[in-house]
N, CA, C and O atoms as a DFTB+ gen file, in Angstrom:
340 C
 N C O
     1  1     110.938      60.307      73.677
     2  2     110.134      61.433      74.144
     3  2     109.571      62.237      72.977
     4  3     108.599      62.991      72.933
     5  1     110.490      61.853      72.002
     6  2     110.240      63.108      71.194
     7  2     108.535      62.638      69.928
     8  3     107.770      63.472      69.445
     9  1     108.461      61.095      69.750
    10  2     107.561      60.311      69.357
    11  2     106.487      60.796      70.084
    12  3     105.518      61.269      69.491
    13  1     106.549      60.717      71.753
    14  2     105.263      61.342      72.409
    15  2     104.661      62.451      72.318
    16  3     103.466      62.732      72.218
    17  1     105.664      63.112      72.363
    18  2     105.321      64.871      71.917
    19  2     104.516      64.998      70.288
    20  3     103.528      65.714      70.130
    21  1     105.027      64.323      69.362
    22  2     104.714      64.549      68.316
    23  2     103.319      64.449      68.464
    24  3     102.560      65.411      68.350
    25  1     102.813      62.779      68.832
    26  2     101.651      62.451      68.875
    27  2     100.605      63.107      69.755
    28  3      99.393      63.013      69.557
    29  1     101.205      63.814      70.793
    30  2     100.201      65.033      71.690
    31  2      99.866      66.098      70.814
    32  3      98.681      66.428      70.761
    33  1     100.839      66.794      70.002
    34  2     100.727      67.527      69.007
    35  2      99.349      67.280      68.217
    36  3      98.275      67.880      68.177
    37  1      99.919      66.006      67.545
    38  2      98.916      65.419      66.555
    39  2      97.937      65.347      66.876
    40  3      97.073      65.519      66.016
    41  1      97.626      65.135      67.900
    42  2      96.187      64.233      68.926
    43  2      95.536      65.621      68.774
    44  3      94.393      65.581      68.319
    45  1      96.137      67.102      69.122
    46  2      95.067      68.082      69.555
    47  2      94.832      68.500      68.330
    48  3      93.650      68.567      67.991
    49  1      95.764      68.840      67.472
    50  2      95.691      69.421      65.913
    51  2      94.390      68.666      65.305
    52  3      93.323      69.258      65.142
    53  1      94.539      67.643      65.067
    54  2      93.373      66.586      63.982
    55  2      92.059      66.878      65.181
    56  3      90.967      67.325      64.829
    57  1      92.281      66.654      66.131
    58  2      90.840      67.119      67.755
    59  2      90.165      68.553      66.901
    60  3      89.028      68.512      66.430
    61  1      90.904      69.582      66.811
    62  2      90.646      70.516      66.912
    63  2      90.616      71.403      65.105
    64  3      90.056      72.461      64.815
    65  1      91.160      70.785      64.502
    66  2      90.681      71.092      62.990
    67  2      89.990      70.410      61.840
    68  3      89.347      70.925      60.926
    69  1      90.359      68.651      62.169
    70  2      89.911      67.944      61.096
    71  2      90.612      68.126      59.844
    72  3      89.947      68.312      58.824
    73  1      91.878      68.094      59.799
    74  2      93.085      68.675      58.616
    75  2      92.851      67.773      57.818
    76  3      92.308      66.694      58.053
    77  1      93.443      68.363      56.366
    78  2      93.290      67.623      54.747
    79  2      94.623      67.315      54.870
    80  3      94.988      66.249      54.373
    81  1      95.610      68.167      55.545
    82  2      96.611      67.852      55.840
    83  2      97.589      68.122      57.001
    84  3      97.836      69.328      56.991
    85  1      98.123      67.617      57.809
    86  2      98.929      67.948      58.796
    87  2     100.274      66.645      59.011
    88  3     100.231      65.437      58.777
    89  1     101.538      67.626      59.614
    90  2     102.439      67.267      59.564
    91  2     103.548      67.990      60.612
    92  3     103.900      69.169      60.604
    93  1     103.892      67.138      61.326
    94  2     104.240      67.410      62.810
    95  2     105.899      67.004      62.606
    96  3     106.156      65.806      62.487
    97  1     106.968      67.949      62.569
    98  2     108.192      67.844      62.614
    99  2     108.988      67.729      64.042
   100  3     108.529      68.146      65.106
   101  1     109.929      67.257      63.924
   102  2     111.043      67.390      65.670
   103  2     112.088      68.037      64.832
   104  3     112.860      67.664      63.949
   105  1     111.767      69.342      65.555
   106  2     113.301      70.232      65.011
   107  2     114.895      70.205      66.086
   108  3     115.972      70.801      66.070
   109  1     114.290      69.232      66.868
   110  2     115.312      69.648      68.162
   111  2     116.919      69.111      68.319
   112  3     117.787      69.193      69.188
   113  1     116.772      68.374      66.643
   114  2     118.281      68.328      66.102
   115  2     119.052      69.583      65.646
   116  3     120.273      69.578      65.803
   117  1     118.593      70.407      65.224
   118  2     118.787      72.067      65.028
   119  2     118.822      72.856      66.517
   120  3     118.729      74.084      66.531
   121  1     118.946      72.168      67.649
   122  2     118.651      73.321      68.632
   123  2     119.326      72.726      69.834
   124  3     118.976      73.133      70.942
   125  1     120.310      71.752      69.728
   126  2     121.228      71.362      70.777
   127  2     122.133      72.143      71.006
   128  3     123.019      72.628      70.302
   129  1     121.751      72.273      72.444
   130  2     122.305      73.247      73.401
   131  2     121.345      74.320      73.300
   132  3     121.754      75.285      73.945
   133  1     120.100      74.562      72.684
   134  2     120.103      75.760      72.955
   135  2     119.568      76.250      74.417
   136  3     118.974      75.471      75.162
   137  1     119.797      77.439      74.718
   138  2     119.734      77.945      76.039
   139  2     118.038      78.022      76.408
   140  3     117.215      78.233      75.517
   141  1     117.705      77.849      77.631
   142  2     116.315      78.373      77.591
   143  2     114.824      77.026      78.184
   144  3     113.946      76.915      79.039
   145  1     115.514      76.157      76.801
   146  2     114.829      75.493      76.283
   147  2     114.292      74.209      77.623
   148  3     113.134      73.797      77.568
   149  1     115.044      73.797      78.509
   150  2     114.451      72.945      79.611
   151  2     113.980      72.057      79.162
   152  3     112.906      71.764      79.688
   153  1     114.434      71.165      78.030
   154  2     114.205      69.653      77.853
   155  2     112.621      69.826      77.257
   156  3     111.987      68.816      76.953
   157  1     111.939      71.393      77.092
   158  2     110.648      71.381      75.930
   159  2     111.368      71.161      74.099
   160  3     112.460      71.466      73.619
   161  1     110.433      70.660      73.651
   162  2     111.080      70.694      72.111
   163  2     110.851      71.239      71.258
   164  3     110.058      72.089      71.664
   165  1     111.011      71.396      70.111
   166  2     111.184      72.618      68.752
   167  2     110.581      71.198      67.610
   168  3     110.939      70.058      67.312
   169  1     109.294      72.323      67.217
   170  2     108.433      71.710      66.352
   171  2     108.024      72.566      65.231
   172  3     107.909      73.787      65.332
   173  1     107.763      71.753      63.936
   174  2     107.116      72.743      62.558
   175  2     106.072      71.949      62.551
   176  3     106.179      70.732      62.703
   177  1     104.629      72.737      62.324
   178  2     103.572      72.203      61.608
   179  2     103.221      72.512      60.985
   180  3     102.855      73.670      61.186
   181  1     102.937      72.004      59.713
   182  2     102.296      72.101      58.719
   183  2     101.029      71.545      58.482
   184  3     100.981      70.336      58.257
   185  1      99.548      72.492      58.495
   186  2      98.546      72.269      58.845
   187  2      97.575      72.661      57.384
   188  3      97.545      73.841      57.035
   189  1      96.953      71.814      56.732
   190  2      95.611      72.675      55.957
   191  2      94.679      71.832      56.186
   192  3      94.537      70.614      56.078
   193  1      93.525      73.485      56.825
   194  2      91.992      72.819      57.444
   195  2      90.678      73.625      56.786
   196  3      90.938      74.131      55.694
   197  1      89.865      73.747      57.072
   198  2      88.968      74.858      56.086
   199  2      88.889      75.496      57.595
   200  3      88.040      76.385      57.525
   201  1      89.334      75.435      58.741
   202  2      88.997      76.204      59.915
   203  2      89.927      77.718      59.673
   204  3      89.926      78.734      60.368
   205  1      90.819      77.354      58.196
   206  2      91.732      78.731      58.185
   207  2      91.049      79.659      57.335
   208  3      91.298      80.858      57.209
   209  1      89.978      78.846      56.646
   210  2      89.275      79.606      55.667
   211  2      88.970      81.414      55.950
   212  3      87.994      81.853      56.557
   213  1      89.846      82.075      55.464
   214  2      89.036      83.627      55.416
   215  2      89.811      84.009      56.758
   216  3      89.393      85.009      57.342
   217  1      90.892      83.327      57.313
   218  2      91.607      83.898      58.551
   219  2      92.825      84.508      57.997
   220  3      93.137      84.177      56.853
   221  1      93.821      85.647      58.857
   222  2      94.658      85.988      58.861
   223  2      95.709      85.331      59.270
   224  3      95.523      84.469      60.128
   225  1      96.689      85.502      58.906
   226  2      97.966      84.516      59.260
   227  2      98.048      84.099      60.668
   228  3      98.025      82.982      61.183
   229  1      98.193      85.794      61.370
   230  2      97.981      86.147      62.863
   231  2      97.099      85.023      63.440
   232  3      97.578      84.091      64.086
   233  1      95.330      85.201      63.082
   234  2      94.714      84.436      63.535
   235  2      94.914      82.895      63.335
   236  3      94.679      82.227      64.342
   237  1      95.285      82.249      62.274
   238  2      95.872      80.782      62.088
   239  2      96.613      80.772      63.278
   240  3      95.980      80.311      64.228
   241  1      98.264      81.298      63.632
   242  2      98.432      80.805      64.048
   243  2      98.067      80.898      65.854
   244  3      98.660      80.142      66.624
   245  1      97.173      81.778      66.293
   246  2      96.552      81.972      67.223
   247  2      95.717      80.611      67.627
   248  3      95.863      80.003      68.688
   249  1      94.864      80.276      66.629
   250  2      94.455      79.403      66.609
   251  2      95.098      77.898      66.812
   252  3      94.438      76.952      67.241
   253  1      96.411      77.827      66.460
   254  2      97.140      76.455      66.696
   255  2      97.925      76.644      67.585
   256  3      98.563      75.719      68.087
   257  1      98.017      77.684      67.898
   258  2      98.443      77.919      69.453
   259  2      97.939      77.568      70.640
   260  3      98.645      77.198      71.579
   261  1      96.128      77.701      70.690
   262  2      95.221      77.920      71.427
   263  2      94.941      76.265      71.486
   264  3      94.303      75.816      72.438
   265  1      95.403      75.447      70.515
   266  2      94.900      73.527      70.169
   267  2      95.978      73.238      71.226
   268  3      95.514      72.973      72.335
   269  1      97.336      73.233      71.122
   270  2      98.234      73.000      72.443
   271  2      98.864      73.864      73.510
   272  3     100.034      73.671      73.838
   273  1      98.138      74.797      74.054
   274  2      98.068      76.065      74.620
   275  2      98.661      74.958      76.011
   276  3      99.276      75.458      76.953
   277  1      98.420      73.702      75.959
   278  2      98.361      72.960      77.245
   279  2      99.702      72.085      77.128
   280  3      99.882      71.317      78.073
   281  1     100.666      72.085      76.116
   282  2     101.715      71.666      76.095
   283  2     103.124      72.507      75.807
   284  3     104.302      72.210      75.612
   285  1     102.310      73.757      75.891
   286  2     102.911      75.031      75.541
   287  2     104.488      75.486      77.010
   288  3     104.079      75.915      78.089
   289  1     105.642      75.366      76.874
   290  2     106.131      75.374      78.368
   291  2     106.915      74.001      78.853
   292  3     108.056      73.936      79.310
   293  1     106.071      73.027      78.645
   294  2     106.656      71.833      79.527
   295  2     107.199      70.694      78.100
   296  3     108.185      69.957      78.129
   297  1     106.297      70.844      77.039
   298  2     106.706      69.529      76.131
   299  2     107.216      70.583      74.873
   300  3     108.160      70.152      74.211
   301  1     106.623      72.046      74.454
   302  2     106.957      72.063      73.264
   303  2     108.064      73.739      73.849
   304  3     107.515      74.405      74.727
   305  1     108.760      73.998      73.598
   306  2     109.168      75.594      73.686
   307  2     109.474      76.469      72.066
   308  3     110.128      77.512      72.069
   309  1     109.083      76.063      71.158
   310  2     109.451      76.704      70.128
   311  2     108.402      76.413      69.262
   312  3     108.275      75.210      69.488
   313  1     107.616      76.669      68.480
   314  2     106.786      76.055      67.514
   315  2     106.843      76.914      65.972
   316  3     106.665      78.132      65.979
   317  1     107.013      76.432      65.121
   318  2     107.109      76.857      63.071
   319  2     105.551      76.591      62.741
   320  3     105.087      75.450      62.744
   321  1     105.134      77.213      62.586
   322  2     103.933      76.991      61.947
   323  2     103.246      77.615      60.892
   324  3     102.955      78.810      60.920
   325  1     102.938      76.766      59.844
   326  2     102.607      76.879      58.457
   327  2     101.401      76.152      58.310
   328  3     101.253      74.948      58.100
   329  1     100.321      77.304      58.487
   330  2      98.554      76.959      58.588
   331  2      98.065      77.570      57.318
   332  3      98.132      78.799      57.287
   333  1      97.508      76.870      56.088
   334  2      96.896      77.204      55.231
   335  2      95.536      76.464      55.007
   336  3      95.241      75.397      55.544
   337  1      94.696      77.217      54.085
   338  2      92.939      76.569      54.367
   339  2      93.292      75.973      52.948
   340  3      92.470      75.280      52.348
């Protein structure tokens, strides 16, 4: 499951920035048992696009929020994200 998720990740990130670099982690070895969570998973990305160019942190990660806004709940419940241009 956790291979699929990554690649939904991936699929909207590269869709939606065209990254020099991106890199899609499964943190959900760090988070067994945790409460809450309903079988969504715990992810870090590490993203550089020129779409961050001249943005605020805030807005970065608004922005990679808004790329899987649609897996947000059911596949991912936690997301790390480290967006630089």
């Amino acid at each position: 499951m956790s291979n699929v998720r990554i690649a939904a990740i991936t699929q909207r990130l590269q869709t939606q920035f065209s990254p020099r670099e991106l890199e899609v982690v499964d943190d959900g070895h760090n988070h067994i048992g945790h409460a809450g969570h309903q079988g969504a998973g715990h992810f870090t990305v590490r993203i550089t696009a020129d779409a961050f160019r001249g943005k605020r942190l805030i807005e970065r990660h608004r922005l990679v929020y808004q790329a899987v806004a649609d897996l947000m709940g059911s596949e991912i419940h936690a997301l790390a994200i480290d967006a630089r241009d």
